[in-house]
C-alpha positions in Angstrom: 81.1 116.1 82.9 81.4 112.6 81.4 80.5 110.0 83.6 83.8 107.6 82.2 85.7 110.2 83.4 83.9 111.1 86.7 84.6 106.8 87.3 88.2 106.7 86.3 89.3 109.7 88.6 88.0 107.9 91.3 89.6 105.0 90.3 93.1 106.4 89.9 92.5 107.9 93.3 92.3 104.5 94.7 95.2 103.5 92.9 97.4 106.3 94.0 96.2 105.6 97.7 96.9 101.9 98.1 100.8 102.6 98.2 100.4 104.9 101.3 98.0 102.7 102.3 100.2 99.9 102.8 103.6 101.7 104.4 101.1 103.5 106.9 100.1 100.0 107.5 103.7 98.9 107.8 104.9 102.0 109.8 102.0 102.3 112.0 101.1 98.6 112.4 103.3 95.9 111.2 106.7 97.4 112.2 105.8 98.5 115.6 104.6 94.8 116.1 107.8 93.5 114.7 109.7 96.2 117.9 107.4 94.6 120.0 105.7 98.3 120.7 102.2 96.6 119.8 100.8 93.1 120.3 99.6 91.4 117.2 95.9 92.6 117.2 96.7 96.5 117.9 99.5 95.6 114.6 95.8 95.8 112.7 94.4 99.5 114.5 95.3 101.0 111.1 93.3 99.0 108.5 90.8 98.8 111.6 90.7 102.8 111.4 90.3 102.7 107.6 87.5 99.9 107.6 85.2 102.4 110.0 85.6 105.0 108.0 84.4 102.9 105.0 81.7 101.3 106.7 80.5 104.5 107.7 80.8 106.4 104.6 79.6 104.1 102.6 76.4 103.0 104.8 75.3 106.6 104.7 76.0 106.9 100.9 74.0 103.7 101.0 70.8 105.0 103.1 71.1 108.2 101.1 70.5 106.4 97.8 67.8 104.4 99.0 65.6 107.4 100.8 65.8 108.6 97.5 65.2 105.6 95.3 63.4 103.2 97.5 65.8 100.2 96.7 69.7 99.4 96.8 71.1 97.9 93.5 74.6 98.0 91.8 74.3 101.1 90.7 73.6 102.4 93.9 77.5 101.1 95.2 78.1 103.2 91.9 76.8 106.4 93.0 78.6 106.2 96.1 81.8 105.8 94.5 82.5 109.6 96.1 82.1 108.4 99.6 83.9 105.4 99.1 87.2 108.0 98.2 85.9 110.1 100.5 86.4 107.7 103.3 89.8 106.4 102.6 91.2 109.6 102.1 89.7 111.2 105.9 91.6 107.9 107.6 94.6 108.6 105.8 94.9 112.0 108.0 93.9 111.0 111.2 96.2 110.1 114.3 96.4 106.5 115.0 95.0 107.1 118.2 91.0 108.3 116.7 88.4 107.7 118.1 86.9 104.5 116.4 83.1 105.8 117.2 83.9 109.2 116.4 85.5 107.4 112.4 82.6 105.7 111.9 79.5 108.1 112.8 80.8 111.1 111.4 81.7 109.7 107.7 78.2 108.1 107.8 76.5 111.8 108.7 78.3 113.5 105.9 77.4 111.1 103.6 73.6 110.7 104.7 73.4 114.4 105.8 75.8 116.6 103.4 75.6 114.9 99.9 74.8 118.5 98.5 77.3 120.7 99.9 79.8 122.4 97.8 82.4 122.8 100.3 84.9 120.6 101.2 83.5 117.7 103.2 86.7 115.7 103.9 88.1 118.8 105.6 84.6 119.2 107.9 85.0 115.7 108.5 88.2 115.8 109.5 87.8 118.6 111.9 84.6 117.1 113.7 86.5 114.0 114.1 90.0 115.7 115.4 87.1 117.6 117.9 86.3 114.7 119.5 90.2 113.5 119.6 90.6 116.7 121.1 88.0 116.6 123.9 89.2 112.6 124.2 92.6 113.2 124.6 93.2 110.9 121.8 94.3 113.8 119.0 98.1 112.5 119.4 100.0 111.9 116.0 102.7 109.9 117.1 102.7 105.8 117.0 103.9 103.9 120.4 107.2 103.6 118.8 107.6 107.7 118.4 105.5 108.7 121.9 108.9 106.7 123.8 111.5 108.1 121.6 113.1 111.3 121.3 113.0 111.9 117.2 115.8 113.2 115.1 114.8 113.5 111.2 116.4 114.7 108.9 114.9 115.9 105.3 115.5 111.9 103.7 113.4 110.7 106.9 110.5 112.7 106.1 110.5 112.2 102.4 110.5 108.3 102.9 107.8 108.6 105.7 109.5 108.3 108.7 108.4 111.2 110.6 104.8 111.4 112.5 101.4 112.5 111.0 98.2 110.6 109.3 97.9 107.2 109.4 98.7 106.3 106.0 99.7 110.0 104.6 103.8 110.6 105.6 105.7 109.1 103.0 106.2 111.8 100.7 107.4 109.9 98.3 104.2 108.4 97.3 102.7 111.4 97.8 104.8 112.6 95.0 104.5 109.6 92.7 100.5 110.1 93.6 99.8 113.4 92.0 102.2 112.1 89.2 99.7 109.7 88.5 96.9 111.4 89.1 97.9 114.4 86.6 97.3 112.1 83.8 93.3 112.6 84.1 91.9 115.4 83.0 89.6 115.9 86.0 92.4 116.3 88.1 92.8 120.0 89.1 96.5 119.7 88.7 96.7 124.3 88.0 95.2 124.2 92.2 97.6 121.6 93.5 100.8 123.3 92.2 99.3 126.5 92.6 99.0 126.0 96.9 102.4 123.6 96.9 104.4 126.7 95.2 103.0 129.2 97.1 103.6 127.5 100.5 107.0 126.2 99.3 108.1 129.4 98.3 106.6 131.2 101.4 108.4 128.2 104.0 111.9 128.2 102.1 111.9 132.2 102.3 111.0 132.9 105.5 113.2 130.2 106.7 116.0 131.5 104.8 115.5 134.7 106.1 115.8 133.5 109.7 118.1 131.6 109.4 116.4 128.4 110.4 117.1 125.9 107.2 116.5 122.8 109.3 112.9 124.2 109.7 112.1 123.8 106.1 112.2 120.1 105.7 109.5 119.4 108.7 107.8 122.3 108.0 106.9 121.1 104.2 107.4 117.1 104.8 105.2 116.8 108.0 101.4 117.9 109.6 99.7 116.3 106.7 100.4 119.2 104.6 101.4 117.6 101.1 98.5 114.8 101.4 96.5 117.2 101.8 97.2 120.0 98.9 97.8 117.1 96.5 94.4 114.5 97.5 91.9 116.8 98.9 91.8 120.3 98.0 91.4 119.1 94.4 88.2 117.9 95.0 85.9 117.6 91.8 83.1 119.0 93.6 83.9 121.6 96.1 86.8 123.2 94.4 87.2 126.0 91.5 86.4 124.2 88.1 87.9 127.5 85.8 92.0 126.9 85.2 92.2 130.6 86.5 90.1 130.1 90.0 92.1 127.0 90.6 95.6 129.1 90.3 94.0 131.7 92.3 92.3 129.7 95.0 95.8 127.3 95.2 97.3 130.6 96.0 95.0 131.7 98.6 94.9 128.1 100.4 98.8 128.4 100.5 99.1 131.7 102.2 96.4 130.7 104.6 98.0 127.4 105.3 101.4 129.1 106.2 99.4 131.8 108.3 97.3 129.0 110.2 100.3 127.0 110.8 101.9 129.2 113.3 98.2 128.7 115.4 97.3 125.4 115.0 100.0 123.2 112.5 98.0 119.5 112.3 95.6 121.5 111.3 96.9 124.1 109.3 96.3 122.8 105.7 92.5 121.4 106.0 91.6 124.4 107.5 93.0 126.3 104.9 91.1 123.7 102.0 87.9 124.3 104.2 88.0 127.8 104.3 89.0 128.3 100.6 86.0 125.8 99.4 83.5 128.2 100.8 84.9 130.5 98.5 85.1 128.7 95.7 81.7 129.8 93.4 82.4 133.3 94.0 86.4 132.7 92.7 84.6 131.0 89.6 82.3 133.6 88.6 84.9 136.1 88.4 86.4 134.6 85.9 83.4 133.1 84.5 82.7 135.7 80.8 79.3 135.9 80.6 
């Protein structure tokens, strides 16, 4: 793997992000201020969120490079250019409500601690941090704004980001214009991505169709971080299938088991599903692996 290109796929990740960045800011901060739902420093709790999880990741990336090296230089902010993604991308899923303890500590331990790991570590992350939320009380996904309303939706409200979810991952819209973007680098694992969106879009619209339930279909794909997630992190360059034919085959898998968990546990559904599938991931390769 070229290191030019390991750089730029990071770099075009960042790109992609910065627009959901900003209208989970807007949605979840600025706006709620403007309704008077929030005072003017609670209008920052999601760029606060964000900045945790970067200072965590990034001091354990940091530590981690210099157990190993003995000193800190430019080119040890380089080789945590992972973790810097990494860290963005586990606040984009989060409720507003996280723990701001629990977003810092545990991005700094999977840095420090799991730099070696081939499975998925934004998924672990994110389910040791919804844990705590859980145990907390604090694993709520809706802003002040949607907690005192009764919410209506329809299929355009999702797609521009109106509905609950992640703090900066509901607008599908740049969702969409994301893995636009991010298909133009090779390093992308585009044949995964489409793989798991087709297979839980075709599994959602059928099943809905079959019951009857069309309005189900819109919420069901637009909503529960589901499209962030197939389209940012279970493409990951190092925990998922690098073959074209293990990425079709483990975007299939990580569909189904999506759809399945979703009728368990929905918020969680899709990571879960990236989680489980990353384990997997080496034996999927060697299959198709000619030796």
């Amino acid at each position: 793997m070229k290191r030019g290109l390991n750089t730029r796929i990071y770099v075009m990740y960042v790109m992609a992000l910065l627009p959901l960045v900003l209208f989970g800011f807007y949605k979840n901060g600025l706006r709620l201020y403007i309704s008077d739902y929030v005072d003017f420093l609670p209008m920052f709790t999601p760029l606060v969120l964000l900045f945790l999880a970067l200072l965590g990741g990034i001091a354990g990336a940091v530590l981690r490079e210099w157990h190993r090296d003995k000193k800190v230089s430019a080119k040890t902010l380089l080789k945590c250019k992972g973790d810097f993604v990494e860290s963005i991308l586990i606040s984009c899923i989060l409720p507003i409500h996280t723990n701001w303890i629990a977003v810092t500590v545990i991005p700094l331990l999977s840095s420090l601690l799991l730099n070696k790991v081939k499975f998925n570590r934004i998924a672990l992350m994110y389910l040791a941090i919804e844990g705590v939320n859980v145990v907390l009380g604090t694993n709520s996904f809706y802003n002040p704004y949607e907690a005192s309303t009764v919410l209506n939706y329809d299929g355009l409200d999702f797609f521009l980001g109106m509905g609950p979810g992640g703090i900066f991952s509901t607008s599908i819209l740049f969702v969409t214009v994301g893995v636009l973007f991010l298909s133009f680098n090779k390093l992308y694992k585009r044949e995964l991505v489409f793989s798991s969106l087709g297979t839980l879009g075709i599994l959602a619209v059928v099943v809905s169709m079959l019951k009857g339930a069309y309005t189900e279909i819109f919420p069901f794909l637009f909503g529960y971080n589901i499209l962030f997630t197939l389209v940012f992190i279970a493409p990951n360059v190092v925990s998922s299938c690098y073959t074209e034919k293990g990425q079709i085959l483990s975007g299939v898998f990580i569909g189904i088991l999506a759809y399945a968990l979703s009728f368990v546990t929905p918020y969680t559904a899709a990571i879960l599903a990236v989680f489980i599938v990353s384990l997997t991931s080496g034996v999927i390769d060697r299959i198709f692996v000619i030796k």
